[in-house]
N, C-alpha and C positions, 0 to 999 in steps of 0.2 A: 652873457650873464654869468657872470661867477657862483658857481658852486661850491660848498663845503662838504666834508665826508663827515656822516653820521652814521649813527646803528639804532636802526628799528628795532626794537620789539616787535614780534608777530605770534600772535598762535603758542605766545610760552618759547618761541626760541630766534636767540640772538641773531640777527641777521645786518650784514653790511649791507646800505643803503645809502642814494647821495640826496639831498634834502634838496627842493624845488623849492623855488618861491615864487612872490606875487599872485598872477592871476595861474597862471599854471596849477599851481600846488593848489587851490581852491576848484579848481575845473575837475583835480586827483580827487579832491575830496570828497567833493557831490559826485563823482561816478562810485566811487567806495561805499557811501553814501548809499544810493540805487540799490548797488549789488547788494547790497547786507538785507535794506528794504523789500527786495524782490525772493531774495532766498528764505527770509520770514515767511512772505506768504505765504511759499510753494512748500513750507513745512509745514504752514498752520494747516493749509487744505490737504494737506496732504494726512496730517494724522485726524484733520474730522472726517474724510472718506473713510481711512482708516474705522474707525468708530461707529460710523455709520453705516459698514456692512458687517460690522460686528451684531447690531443693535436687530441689522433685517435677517443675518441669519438664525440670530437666537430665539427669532419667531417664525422661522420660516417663509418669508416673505417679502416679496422684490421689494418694498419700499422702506425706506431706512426711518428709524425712529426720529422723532424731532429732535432739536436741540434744545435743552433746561433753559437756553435764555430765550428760545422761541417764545412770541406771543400765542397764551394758552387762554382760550376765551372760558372766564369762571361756570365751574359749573358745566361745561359741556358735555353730550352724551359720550357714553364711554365706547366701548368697539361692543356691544351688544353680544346675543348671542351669533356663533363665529360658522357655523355648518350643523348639521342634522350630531356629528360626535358628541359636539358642544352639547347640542340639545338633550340626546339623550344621557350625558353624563354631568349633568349638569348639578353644580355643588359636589363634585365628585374629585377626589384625585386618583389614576389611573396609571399604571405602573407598566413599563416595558423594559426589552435587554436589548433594545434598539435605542439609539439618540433618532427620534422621528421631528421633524419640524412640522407646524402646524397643517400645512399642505400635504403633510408626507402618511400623518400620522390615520392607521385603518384600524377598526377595533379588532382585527383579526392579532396585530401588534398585542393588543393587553396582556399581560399574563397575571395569573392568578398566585405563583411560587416561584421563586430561584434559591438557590444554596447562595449560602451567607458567604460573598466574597466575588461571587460572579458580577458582570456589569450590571447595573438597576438601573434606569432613567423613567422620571413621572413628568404626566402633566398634570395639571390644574384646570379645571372648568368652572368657573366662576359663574355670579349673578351678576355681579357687578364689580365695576374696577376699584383696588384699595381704597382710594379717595374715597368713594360715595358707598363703603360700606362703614367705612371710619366719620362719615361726614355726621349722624344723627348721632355720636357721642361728643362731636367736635363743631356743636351747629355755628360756632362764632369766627370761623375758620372759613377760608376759602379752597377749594377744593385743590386748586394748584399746591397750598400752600401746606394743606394734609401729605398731599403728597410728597412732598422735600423732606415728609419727615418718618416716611411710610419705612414701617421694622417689616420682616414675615415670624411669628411663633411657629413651631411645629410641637405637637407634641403626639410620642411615641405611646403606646397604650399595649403590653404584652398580656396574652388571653389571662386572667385572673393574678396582674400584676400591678402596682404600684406608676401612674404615666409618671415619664421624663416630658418635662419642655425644656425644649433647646430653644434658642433665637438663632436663626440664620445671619451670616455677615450681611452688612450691608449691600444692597448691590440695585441697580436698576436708576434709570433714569425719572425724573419729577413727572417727564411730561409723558415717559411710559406708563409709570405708577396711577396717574391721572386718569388712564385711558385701556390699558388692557385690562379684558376679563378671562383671558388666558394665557398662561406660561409656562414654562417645561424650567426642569433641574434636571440633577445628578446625585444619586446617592453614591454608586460605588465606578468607577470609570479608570481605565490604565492612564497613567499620568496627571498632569494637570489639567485644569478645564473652565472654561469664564462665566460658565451658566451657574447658579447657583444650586444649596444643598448638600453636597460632599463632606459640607462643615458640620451642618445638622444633625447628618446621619452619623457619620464619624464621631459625635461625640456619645449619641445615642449607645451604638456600640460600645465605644469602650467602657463608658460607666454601667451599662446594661451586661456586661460579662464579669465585672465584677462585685455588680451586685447582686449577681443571678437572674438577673430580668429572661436575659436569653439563655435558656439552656440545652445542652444536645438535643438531639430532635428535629418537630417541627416545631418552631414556635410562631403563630398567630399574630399578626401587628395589625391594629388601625392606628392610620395615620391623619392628624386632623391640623388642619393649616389655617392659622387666623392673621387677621391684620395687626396692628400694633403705632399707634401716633405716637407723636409726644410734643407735647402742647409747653411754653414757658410759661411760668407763674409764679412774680414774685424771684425773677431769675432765677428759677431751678427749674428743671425738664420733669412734668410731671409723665410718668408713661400711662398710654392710653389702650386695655388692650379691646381688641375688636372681638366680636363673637366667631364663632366657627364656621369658617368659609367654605371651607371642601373637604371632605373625609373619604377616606380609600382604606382596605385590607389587602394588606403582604402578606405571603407565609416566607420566613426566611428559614432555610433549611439546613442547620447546626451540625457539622460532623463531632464537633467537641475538643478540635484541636485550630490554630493558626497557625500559618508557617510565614517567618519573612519573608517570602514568595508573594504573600497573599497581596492583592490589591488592596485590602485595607491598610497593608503597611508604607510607610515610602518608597515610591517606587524610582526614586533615585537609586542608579546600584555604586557598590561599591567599589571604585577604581583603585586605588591602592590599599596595601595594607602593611603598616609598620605601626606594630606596637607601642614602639619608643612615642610615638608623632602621636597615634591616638590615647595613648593614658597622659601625654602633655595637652592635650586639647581639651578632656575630660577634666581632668585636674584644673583648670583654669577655667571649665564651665561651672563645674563645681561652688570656684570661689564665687566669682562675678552673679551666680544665680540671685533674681531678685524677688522671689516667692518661694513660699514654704510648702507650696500644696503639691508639689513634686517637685524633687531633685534629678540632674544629669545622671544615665543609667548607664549610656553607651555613647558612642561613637560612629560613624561612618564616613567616613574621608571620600567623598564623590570628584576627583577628579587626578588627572594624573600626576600629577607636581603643582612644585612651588611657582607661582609666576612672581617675577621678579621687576620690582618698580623701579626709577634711575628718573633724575631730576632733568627734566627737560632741554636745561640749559647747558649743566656742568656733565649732564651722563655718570654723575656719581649714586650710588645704591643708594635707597629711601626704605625702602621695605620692601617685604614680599607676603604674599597669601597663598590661601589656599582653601576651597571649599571642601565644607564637612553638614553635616548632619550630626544635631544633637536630640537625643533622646533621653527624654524623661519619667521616671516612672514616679507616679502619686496612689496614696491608697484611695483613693475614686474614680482616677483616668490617668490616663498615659497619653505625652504629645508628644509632636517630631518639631523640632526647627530648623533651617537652613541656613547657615551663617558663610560668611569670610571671615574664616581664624587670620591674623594678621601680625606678622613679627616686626618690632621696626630695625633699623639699621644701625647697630651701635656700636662707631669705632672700627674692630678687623672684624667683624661677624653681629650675630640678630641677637636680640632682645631674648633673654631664658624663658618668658615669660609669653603672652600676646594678649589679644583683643578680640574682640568681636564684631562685624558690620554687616550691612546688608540685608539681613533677614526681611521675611517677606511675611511675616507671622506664625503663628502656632497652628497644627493643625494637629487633632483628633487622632487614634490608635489603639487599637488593640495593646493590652501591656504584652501579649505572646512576641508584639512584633522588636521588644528590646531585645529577648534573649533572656537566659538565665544570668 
């Protein structure tokens, strides 16, 4: 059989190949075919395992949440009351400096005080699961269907102050939302974290420090955590909010200073430091900024160099990056972002200017944590 010489494309690089034909090349195919098919699955199961011990550790408990296209029979009971804790704290949010999972968690764990910056983590004792507290404002709804659209409020309450409500990010599953009458967050924790909360609190804080809510001291918090729908009508999201689901008291304990140390700040640290790089990075967050309610303050360059991109095929320069932290201060709050600054490749050398990609969203701060 005669063959001709070709060049495959594979994977973004040029490769010599000799081309097959007939029944051959078709037999290549369907095995190519297979392997691609078979490598899907062992990905797909592999990140819903993934998921799904995310889902069982975030409640403490061997069995993994369902999946949102799982069949959710309308209206089903919810997970009830959960152990004697549940019971007696029931309607209740309860505060520790442990991450405790539902099985873990003793009321000897509660505390009553921690200083403003140490780890916090609460749970939640519920009545009933979001759904079917949200269900008698949303009677024409299906409780699955409350749930897919299930917000959390929080709102902060300082002893003889003015409440903040915050909304929590999004976070949690249809067919968990559905069905738990209890869950655990994060208000203040080292690093990052997939429970939710961190976002709530963090904003609590920083608008609360500079509008005096929290002041040196101790200061007093009830914290009361409700449901939230949101129903269409007439194509626009009307929001639905729920009555007050669980309430708890913090004392957070104010020395009157922040340090960027503190865990309320980013705890990304800073790997390099060159001036030149960072008032080019700041300068160009500056322009690019697309809100008025705080501007770029500072800088933090979190890693150690340039990485350097080069085109798959030719191994000629494309660009290069670099991770930074931007910080913004506003006269009502202060937030941090995460980006890849990005230079592209023009000519003998990079673009004077760059970009920005990646971020992963805004999150909450203290304004002590930019600096002067």
């Amino acid at each position: 059989m005669k063959q001709t010489l070709a060049w495959l494309v594979l994977a973004g690089l040029c490769l010599p190949a000799q081309t097959i034909g007939g029944a051959a090349a078709a037999r290549a195919a369907k095995r190519a075919e297979d392997r691609k098919a078979a490598n899907e699955v062992r990905e797909a199961k592999r990140a819903e395992n993934a998921r799904q011990r995310e889902a069982a550790r975030a409640e403490g408990q061997s069995t993994p949440a369902a999946d949102t296209k799982a069949p959710v029979e309308t209206d089903a009971p919810d997970q009830g009351i959960t152990g004697p804790l549940h019971e007696k704290h029931l309607r209740r949010v309860v505060f520790t400096k442990v991450d405790k999972g539902l099985a873990e968690i003793r009321e000897a764990d509660i505390v009553q005080e921690v200083t403003l910056g140490e780890p916090l983590f609460f749970r939640v004792f519920l009545e009933k699961s979001a759904a079917k507290l949200l269900k008698p404002k949303m009677p024409d709804m299906k409780e699955i269907d409350i749930a897919n659209t299930v917000r959390w409020g929080v709102r902060f309450t300082a002893a003889g102050k003015a409440p903040v409500d915050v909304l929590m990010q999004n976070w949690g599953l249809a067919s968990e939302l559905v069905k738990w009458t209890t869950w655990r967050g994060v208000m203040v924790k080292d690093g990052s974290t997939a429970i939710p909360g961190m976002d709530a609190f963090g904003e609590f804080v920083s608008r609360g420090l500079i509008k005096g809510t929290l002041t040196p001291g101790k200061n007093v918090v009830k914290v009361e955590i409700y449901p939230i729908g949101f129903r269409n009508t007439a194509g626009k999201d009307e929001r639905i909010n729920g009555d007050v689901a669980a309430s708890g008291q913090i004392t957070l304990a104010y020395s009157g200073s922040i340090t960027g140390a503190s865990k309320l700040c980013p705890q990304d640290q800073q790997r390099l430091r060159d001036p030149g790089l960072e008032g080019l990075i700041l300068r160009t967050a500056q322009q690019k900024w697309n809100t008025t309610e705080h501007k770029p303050a500072a800088i933090r360059i979190t890693h150690d160099g340039w990485t350097i991109f080069r085109n798959r095929l030719t191994g000629v320069v494309t660009h290069r990056s670099i991770d930074a932290i931007v910080m913004a201060r506003g006269a009502e709050y202060c937030q941090w972002e995460g980006y890849a600054f990005t230079q592209q490749h023009v000519g003998n050398g990079f673009d004077t200017g760059g970009s920005f990609t990646g971020s992963a969203g805004a999150h909450f701060m203290p304004c002590a944590c930019v600096g002067k």
